[in-house]
N, C-alpha and C positions, 0 to 999 in steps of 0.2 A: 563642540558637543559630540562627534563623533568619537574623541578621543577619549572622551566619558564613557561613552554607551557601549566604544572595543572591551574596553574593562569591567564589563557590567555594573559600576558603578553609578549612583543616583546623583545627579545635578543639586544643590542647595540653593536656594533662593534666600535673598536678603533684602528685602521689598522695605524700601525706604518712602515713607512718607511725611512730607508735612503741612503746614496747613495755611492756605492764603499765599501761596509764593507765585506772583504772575508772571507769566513768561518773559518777558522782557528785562526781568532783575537781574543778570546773571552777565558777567563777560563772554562768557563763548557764546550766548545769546543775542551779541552785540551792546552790550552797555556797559560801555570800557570802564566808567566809573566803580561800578561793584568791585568788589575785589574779591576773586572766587575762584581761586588757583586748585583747590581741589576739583571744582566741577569741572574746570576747565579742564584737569587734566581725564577726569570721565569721560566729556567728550571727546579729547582725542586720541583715547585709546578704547573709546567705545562707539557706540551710534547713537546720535541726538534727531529727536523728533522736533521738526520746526512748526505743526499746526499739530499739536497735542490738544486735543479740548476735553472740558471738563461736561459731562453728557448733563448734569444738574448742578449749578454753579453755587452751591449752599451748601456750611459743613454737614448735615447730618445724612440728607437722602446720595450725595455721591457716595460717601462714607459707607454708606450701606447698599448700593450700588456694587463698589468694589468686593462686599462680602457676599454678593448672592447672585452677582452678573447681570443684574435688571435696572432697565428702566426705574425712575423715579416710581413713574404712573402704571409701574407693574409691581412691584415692591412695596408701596403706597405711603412710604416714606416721603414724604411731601415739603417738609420744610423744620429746622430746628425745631418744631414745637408740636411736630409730630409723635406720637407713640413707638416706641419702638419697633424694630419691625417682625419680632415675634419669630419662635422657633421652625415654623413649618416651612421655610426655605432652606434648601440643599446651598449649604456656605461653602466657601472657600474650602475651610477649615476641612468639612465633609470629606471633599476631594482630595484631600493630602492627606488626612488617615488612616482614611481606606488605601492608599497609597504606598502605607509603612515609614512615613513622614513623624517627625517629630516636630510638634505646631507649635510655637508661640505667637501669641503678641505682648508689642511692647509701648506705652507709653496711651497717646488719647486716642478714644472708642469714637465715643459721637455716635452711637447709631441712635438717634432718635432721643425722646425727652425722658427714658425711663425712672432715671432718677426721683424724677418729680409725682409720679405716677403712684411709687411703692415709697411713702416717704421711711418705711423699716431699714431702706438702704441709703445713707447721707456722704453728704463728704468725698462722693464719686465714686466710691466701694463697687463694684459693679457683681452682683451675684454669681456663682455659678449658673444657676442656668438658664443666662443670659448673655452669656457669651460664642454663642454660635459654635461652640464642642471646639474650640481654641485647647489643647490640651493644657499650656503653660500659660498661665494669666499674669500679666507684670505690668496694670494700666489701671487707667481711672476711667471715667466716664469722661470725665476734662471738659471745658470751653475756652474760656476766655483768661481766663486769673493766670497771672503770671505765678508760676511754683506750685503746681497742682499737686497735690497726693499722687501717690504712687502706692498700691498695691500688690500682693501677693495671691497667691492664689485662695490661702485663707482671710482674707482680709485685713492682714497686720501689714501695719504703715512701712515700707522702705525704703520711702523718700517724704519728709515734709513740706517739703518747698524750701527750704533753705541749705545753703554751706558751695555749693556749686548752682550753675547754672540745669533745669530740670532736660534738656537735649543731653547734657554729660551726660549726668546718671540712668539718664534710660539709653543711650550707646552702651554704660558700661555693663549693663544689664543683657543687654543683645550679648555681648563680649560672654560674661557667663555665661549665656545658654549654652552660646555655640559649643564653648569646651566641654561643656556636661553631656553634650550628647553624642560624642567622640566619634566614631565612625557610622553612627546612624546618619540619615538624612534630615535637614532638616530646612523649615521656613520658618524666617523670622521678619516678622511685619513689625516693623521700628517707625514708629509714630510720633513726631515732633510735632512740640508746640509751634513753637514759632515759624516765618513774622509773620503768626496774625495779630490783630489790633492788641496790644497787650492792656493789661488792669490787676493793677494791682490784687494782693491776696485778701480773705476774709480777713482778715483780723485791722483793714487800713479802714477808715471811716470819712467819708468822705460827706467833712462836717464844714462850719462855717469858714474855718481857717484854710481848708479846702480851694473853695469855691474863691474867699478872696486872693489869696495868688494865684489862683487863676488869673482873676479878669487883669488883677497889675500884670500879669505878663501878657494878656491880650495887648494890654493898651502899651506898654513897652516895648512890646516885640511888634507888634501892628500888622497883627495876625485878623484883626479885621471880622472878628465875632461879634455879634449884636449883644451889648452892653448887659441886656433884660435876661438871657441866658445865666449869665453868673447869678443875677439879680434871686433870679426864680429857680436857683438848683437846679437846673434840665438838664435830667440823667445824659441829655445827650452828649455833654459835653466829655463826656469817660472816652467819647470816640474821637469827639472833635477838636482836643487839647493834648498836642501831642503829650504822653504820659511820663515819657521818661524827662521832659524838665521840671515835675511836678514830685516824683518818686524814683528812687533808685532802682529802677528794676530793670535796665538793659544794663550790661557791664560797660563801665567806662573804656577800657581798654577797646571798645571794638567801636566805640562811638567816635574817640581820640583818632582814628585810623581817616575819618573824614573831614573833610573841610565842608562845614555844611552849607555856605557860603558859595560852594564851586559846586554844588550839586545841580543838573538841568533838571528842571522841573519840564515835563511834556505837554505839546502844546494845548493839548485837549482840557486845560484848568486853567477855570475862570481867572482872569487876570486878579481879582480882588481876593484870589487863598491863595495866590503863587507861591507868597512868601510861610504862609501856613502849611504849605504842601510839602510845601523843602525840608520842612521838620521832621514831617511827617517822611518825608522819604529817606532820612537822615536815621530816625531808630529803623526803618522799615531796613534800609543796607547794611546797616550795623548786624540785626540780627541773624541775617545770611551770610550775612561774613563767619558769624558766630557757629552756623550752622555749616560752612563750610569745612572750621576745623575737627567739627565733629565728625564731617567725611575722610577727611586727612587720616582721624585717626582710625577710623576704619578701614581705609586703605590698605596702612601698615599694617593691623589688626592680622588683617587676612595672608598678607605676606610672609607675617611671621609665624603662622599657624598654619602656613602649605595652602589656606581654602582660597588662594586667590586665583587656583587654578582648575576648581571646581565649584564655585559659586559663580550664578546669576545673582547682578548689582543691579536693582532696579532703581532709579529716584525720579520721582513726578511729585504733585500736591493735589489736594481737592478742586480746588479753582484759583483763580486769581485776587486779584485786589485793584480798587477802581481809583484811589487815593486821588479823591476829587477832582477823576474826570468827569467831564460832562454833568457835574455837581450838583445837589441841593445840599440845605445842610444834613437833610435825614439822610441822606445816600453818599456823606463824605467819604466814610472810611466801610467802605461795604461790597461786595458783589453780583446777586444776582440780575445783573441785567445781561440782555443779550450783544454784550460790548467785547471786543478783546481784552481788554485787563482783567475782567471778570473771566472770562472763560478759555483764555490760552493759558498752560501752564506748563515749564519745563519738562521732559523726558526724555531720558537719558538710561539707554542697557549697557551694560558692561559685563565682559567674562573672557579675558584672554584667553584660556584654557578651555573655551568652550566653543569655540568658532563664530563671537559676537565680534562682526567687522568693528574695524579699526579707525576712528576721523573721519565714518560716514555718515553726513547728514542725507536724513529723508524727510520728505513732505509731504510723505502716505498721511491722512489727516487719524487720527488714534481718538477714538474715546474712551470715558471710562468703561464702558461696558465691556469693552476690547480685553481687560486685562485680564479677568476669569479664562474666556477660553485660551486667548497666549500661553498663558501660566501655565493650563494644564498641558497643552500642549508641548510646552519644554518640556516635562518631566513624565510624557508619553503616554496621558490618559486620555481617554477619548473625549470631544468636545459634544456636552448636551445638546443635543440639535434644536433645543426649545429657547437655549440663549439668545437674546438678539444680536450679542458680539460677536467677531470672530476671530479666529487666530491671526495676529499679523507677526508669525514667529517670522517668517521668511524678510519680514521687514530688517529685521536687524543680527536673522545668520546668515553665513553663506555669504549669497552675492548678494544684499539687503536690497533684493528689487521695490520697487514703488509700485503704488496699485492706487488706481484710481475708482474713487468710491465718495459715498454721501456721509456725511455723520449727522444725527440726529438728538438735538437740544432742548430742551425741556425745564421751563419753571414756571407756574403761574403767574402771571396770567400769559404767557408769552410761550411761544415756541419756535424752534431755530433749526436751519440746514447748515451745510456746510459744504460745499467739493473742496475747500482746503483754497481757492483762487478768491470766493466769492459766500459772504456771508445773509444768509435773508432770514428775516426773522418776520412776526404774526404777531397780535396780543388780543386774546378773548375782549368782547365787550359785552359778554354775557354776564348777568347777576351769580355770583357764586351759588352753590346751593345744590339738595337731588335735582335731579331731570326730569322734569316733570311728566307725567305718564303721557299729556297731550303732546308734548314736542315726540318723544318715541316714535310715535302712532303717524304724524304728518309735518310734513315740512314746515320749516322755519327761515323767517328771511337771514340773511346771512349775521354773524352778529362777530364781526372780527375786521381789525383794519391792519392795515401792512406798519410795520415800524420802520425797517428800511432794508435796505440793500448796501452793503459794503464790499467795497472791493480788498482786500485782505492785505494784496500783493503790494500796491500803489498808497493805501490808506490803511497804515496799523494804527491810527487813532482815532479812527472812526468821525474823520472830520467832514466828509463828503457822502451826502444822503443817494445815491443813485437811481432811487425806484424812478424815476420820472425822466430817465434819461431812455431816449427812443430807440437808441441804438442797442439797449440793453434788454430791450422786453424778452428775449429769446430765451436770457438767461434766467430771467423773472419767471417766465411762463414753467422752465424746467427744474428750477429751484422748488417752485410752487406745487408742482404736480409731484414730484420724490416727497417732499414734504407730506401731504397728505398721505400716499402709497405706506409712509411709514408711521405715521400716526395709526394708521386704519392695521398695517401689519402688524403692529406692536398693542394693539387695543386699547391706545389711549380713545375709548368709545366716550367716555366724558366729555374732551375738549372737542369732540369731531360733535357729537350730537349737540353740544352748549352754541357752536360755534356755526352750524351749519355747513360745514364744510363737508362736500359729498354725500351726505348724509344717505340719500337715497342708497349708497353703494353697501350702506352697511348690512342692510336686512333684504 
């Protein structure tokens, strides 16, 4: 970076996201199986973060988290089926205009259910102005369907979801911007589908022919779904039957690359989906495979274009994926609990040219809140002292010190700490709903139980419940007390007043 800033020259950011990829899916991650030679080589010519957490483990409120540097329950983007989260937050985008930045995004939004809201806008069109002053718009609103639409800033289609894979096309899209904006500065937020749960496109029908190949490959493949499922069309099965032996929509050539047979399934699933996991983890490594060549070609991108000596390479995901750990069938292929597969997720900076260490791992623990003020602080604006994040530029220039700190977790009904060794989490047992004016006014008996204590370091699969262990109360008691301290500093006043926790401290 120094060598940027002698030159007066501006730092470019290429903020790579995508969506459901858990931490553990990756080789330089440890899971030699993936095949992820591009990451790999991110990390070792860059700095990977080993307790990355996702601050709210659900696409839309992180999603919009990253656009505004807040808490869920300060954002009030609360879960997919939230409303949007509305213009009157100071975005990302804000800061890099004022800046003299040239803004894109590219590929899936997600902030919130807007779509459904205004049905004038269909098909994941996303309006202008609803895109948080993004100057270059090249995205859809997106979820789930595999080959989303792809937009322009006027609303003309320029991607249908067919001819390439939809991560191609919106790389090659980042690739345009970059050259059109020639020696301006610029950030480009490159947003991949994939591997979240995929699902086929509008136009597939998911009719009676459907449902029965399904159940014949339940019962041949002995994937071990309850028979009544196929019987009664439960939509759930769009999650619970791995998709790609059903429809063509992962590319063969990256599925061909596994033996899905030799795949380790972890230990934390139920012995009776092992074999239904395996499948499932089978398009799940296919698709990052997929998405790794997409980093390759960015790589070179950058190489041949001079910017690999002046761009910051971010790549992280929203959260993870729990791919029936700890399983029921509603929470197969899903994340918000307060588990690791749900809420670690790779991170990795890169910037030769810019003084981002080289092959260093740190264990600073990073949430999503964190990346707002990092961000600006690369590119030398001053950080809102009202963010709950903070810079952890120093984590990954220089001498990528480690810093020891809390990070703070959040999803109803549940909330979570973190120091990065030791994981504790909470779960409301209060009735959803206002607060009623009587609780405000006078104490309420406590109305929240502990879910557990994990040890992070010893236990990545959350197979050993700790709260009860005696030797540990010290760590319970100091987990406990941050926890609340950050609830109360951060005004999530809902969960604390619902919950009873402190309450008296509020008023």
């Amino acid at each position: 970076m120094d060598e940027i800033m002698a030159s007066k020259k501006s730092l470019n950011v290429l903020f790579i996201f995508s969506d459901q990829h858990r931490w553990s899916a990756l080789n330089c991650y440890g899971n030699a199986e993936v095949i992820s030679p591009a990451f790999d080589r991110m990390a070792e010519e860059g700095v990977r973060f080993t307790h990355a957490m996702s601050s709210c483990p659900v696409c839309a409120p992180v999603r919009t988290t990253l656009q505004t540097g807040l808490h869920a329950h300060q954002h009030n983007v609360r879960g997919n089926q939230s409303p949007w989260v509305g213009q009157h937050f100071r975005s990302l985008a804000d800061y890099f205009n004022d800046a003299g930045y040239e803004t894109c995004f590219i590929g899936k939004a997600h902030w919130g259910k807007y779509m459904f809201y205004d049905m004038k806008w269909k098909g994941g069109f996303v309006p202008p102005e609803r895109r948080l002053r993004w100057k270059h718009w090249l995205s859809t609103e997106g979820h789930v369907q595999y080959g989303e639409k792809v937009y322009d800033d006027a609303g003309e289609v320029l991607f249908d979801g067919t001819g390439v894979p939809e991560a191609t096309f919106e790389t090659g899209l980042a690739f345009d911007f970059i050259r059109q904006c020639g020696d301006k500065p610029w950030i480009a937020h490159l947003d991949w589908g994939p591997p979240h749960t995929i699902q086929p496109g509008p136009t597939v029908k998911y009719n009676d022919e459907y449902y029965a190949r399904g159940r014949q490959l339940n019962r041949d493949m002995g994937f071990n779904l309850p028979d009544e499922l196929f019987v009664e069309k439960d939509p759930r099965l769009k999650l619970l039957m791995p998709q790609s032996l059903l429809f063509d929509i992962v590319p063969q050539r990256f599925l061909d690359m596994y033996d899905v047979d030799s795949i380790t399934v972890d230990p934390n699933v139920p012995e009776q989906y092992r074999k239904l996991a395996r499948y499932h983890y089978h398009e799940y490594y296919a698709l990052i495979t997929s998405l790794d060549e997409e980093l390759a070609r960015i790589f070179e991108f950058l190489r041949q274009t001079g910017h690999d000596r002046d761009t910051l390479v971010v790549y992280t995901s929203d959260h993870g994926d729990r791919i029936a750990a700890h399983c029921t069938l509603e929470k197969f292929r899903t994340k918000s609990s307060p588990h690791q597969n749900s809420l670690r997720v790779p991170l990795m900076f890169w910037g030769p040219g810019l003084g981002v260490g080289q092959g260093k791992v740190n264990q600073t623990p990073f949430s999503s809140v964190d990346f707002m003020p990092t961000l600006l602080d690369c590119i030398g604006v001053p950080v809102d002292v009202h963010l709950p994040g903070e810079s952890l530029k120093n984590c990954f220039m220089g001498e990528c010190r480690e810093m020891e700190r809390h990070v703070l977790l959040s999803l109803d009904p549940w909330r979570a700490i973190t120091d990065g060794r030791y994981l504790y989490a909470i779960r409301s047992e209060a009735k959803a709903g206002p607060v009623p004016v009587s609780t405000r006014k006078h104490a309420v008996p406590p109305a929240w139980t502990p879910i557990h204590l994990i040890d992070m370091q010893e236990d990545p699969y959350d197979m050993q419940n700790l709260l009860e262990k005696p030797e540990l109360q010290a760590v319970r008691e100091r987990l406990h007390t941050e926890l609340v301290r950050q609830l109360i500093a951060t005004s999530d006043h809902d969960f604390v007043l619902r919950t009873g926790l402190k309450q008296r401290e509020l008023f």
